[in-house]
C-alpha positions in Angstrom: 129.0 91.2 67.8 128.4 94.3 69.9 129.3 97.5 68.3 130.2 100.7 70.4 129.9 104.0 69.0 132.9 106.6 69.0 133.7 110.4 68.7 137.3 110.2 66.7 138.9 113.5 66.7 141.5 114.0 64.2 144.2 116.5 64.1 144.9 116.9 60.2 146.1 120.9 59.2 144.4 122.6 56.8 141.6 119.6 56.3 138.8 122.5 56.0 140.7 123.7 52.7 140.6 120.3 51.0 138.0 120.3 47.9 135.7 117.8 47.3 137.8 115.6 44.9 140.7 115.7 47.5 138.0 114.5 50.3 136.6 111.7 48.1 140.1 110.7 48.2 140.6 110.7 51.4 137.5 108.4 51.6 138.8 106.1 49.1 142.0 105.6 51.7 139.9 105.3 54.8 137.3 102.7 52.7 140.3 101.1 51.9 141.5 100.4 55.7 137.5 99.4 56.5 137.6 96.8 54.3 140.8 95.3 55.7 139.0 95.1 59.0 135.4 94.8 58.6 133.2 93.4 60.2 135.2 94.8 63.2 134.5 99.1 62.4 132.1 101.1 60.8 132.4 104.7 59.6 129.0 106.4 60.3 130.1 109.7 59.1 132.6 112.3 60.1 132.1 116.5 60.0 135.1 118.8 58.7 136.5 121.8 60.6 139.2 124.0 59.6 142.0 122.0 61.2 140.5 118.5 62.5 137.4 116.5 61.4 135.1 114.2 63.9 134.2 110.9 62.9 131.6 108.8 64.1 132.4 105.5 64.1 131.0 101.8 65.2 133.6 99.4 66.4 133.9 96.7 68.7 136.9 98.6 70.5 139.0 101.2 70.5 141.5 99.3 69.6 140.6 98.5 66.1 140.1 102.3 65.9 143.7 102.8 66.1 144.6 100.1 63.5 142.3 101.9 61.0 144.4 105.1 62.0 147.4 103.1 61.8 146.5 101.6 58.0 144.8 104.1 56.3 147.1 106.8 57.7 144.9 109.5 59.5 145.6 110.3 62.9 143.2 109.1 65.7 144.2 112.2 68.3 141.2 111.4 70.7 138.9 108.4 71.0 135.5 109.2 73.2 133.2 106.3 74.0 129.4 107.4 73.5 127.7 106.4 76.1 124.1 107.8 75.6 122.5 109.9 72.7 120.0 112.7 73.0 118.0 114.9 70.7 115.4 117.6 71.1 112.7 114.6 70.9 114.3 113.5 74.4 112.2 116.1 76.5 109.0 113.8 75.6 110.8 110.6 76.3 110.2 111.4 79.8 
């Protein structure tokens, strides 16, 4: 099965604030909905801001994106397709 990658931006307040035994549960919840739908999704990892975090994610669509949202209860405010990855290496790639 082909995977895609995804940018899923989530508006949750005050998610910066959270300490680390309020994140781990949050990762319990989300681990929780992944199982339900694996082999379908993958959480890659995911970065914290004050009010929103960005997840990467594999998944076969975008669709079972928004089920994980919809089951483990975080919101999935915008879904962007990755198309193409670069890095400071990609100057020599040429």
């Amino acid at each position: 099965m082909a995977m895609n990658k995804y940018i899923i931006e989530r508006d949750i307040p005050d998610v910066g604030s959270l300490d680390r035994e309020q994140l781990a549960g949050a990762a319990a919840k989300s681990n929780e909905a992944l199982a339900q739908l694996a082999p379908n999704v993958q959480w890659v990892e995911s970065f914290v801001a004050a009010d929103k975090t960005f997840c990467v994610y594999l998944a076969e669509n975008e669709d079972v994106i928004r089920k994980h949202a919809e089951v483990s209860g975080f919101p999935a405010t915008k879904i962007t397709l990755i198309r193409k990855m670069i890095d400071p290496t990609t100057e020599k790639q040429g």
